[in-house]
C-alpha positions as CSV (number, residue, x, y, z in Angstrom):
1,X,303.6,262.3,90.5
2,X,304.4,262.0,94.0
3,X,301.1,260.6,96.1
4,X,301.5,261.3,100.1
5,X,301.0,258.4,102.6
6,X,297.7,260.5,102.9
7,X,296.3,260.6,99.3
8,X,297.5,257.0,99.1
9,X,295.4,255.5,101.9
10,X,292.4,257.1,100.5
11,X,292.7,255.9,96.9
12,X,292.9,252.0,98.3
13,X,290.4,253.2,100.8
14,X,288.3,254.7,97.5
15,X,289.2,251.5,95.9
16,X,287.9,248.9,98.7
17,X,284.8,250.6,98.8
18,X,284.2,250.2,95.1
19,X,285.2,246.9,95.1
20,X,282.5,246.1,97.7
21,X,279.7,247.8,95.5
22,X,280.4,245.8,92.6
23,X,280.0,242.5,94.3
24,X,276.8,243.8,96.4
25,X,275.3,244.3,92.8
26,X,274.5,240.8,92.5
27,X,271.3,240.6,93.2
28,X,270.0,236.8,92.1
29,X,268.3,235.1,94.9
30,X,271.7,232.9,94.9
31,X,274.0,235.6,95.7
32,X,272.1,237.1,98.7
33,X,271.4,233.8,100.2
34,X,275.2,233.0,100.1
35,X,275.6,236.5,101.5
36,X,273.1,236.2,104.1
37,X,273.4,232.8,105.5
38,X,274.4,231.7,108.9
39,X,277.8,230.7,109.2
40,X,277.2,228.2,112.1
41,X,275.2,227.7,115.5
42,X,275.9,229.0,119.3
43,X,275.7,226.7,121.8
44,X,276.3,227.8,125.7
45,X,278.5,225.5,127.3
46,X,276.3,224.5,130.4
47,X,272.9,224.6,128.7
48,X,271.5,222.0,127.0
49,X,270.6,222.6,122.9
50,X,267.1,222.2,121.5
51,X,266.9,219.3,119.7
52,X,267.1,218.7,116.2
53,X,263.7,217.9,114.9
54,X,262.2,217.3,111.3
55,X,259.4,219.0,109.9
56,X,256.2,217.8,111.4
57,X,254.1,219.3,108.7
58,X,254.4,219.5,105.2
59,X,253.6,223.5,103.2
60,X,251.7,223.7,100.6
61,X,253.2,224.1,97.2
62,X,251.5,227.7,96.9
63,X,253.1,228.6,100.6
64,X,256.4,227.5,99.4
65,X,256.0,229.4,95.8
66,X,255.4,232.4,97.3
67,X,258.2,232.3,99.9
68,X,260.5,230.8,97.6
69,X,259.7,230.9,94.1
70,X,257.7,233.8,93.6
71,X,260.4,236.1,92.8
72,X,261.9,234.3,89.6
73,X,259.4,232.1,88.4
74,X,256.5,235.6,88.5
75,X,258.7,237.6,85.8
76,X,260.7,234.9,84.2
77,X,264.1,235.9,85.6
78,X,267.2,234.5,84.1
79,X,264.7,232.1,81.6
80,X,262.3,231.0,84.4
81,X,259.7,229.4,83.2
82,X,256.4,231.8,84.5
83,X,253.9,230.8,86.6
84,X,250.7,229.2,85.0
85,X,251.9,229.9,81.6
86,X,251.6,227.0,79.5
87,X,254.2,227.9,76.9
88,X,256.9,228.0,79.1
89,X,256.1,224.8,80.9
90,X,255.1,222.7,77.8
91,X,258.9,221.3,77.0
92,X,259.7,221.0,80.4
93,X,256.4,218.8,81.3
94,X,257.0,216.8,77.8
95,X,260.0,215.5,79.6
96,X,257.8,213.7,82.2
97,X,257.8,214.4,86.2
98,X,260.8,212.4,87.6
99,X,263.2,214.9,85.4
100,X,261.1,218.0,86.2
101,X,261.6,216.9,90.1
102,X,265.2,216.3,90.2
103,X,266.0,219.2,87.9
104,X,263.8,221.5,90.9
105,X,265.4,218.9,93.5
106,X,269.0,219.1,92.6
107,X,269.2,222.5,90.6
108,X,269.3,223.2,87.1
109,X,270.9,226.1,84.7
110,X,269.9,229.3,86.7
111,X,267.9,227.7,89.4
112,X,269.7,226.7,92.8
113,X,268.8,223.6,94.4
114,X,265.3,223.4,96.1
115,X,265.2,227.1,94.6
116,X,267.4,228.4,97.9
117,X,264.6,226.4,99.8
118,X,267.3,224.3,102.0
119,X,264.6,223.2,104.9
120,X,262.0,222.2,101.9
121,X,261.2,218.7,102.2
122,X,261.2,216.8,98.2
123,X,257.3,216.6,98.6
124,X,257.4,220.4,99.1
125,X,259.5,221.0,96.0
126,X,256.8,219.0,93.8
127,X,254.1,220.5,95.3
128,X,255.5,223.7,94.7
129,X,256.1,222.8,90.6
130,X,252.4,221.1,90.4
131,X,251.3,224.7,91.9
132,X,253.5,226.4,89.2
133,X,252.3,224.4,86.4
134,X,248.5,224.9,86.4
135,X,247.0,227.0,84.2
136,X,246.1,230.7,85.5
């Protein structure tokens, strides 16, 4: 079978396209940070940048569950453990707080580091789990 220059380009066309829907399917909070992030900053040569500055004040650990956290650790994507819900907490706790911070901290099985929360200070990722693990 004989393809014209034609029918060629719109099969890899076709194909590109399909290509590109497959890898938008990934949906985890990972994948569309990594696909939404900034790729660097603009500075006009001439004017002068803002200046670099470091969080004056600290969220609170609800603030940064519901911007940050919310959307895994509500339905127990990927093995989350839920929100208020003892049972899903109780191994985790058992392995005291310096683990349970530097597994939240550095990232651990499913869970990205700081949860995708790159700005959130160390204090805001343990206030965020200490919000996470009280009872409803």
């Amino acid at each position: 079978m004989d393809l014209s220059l034609r029918q060629w380009l719109v099969s890899i066309a076709v194909g590109v396209g399909f290509s590109n829907i497959a890898m938008a399917t990934d949906m985890s909070a990972t994948a569309i940070y990594d696909r939404i992030k900034p790729t660097g900053n603009i500075h006009i040569e001439g004017s002068t940048p803002p200046p670099v500055t470091a969080a004056t004040s600290i969220r609170t650990g609800q603030a940064i569950y519901d911007q940050y956290c919310a959307s895994c650790h509500n339905s127990g994507l990927m093995g989350a453990p839920q929100k208020g819900n003892a049972d899903d907490w109780a191994a985790r706790i058992s392995q005291g707080d310096a683990v349970l911070a530097k597994h939240a901290i550095e990232g651990f099985n499913a869970m990205p580091a700081k949860g995708a929360c790159m700005d959130c200070s160390d204090e805001e990722i343990i206030a965020a789990i200490n919000y996470m693990i009280k009872p409803n």
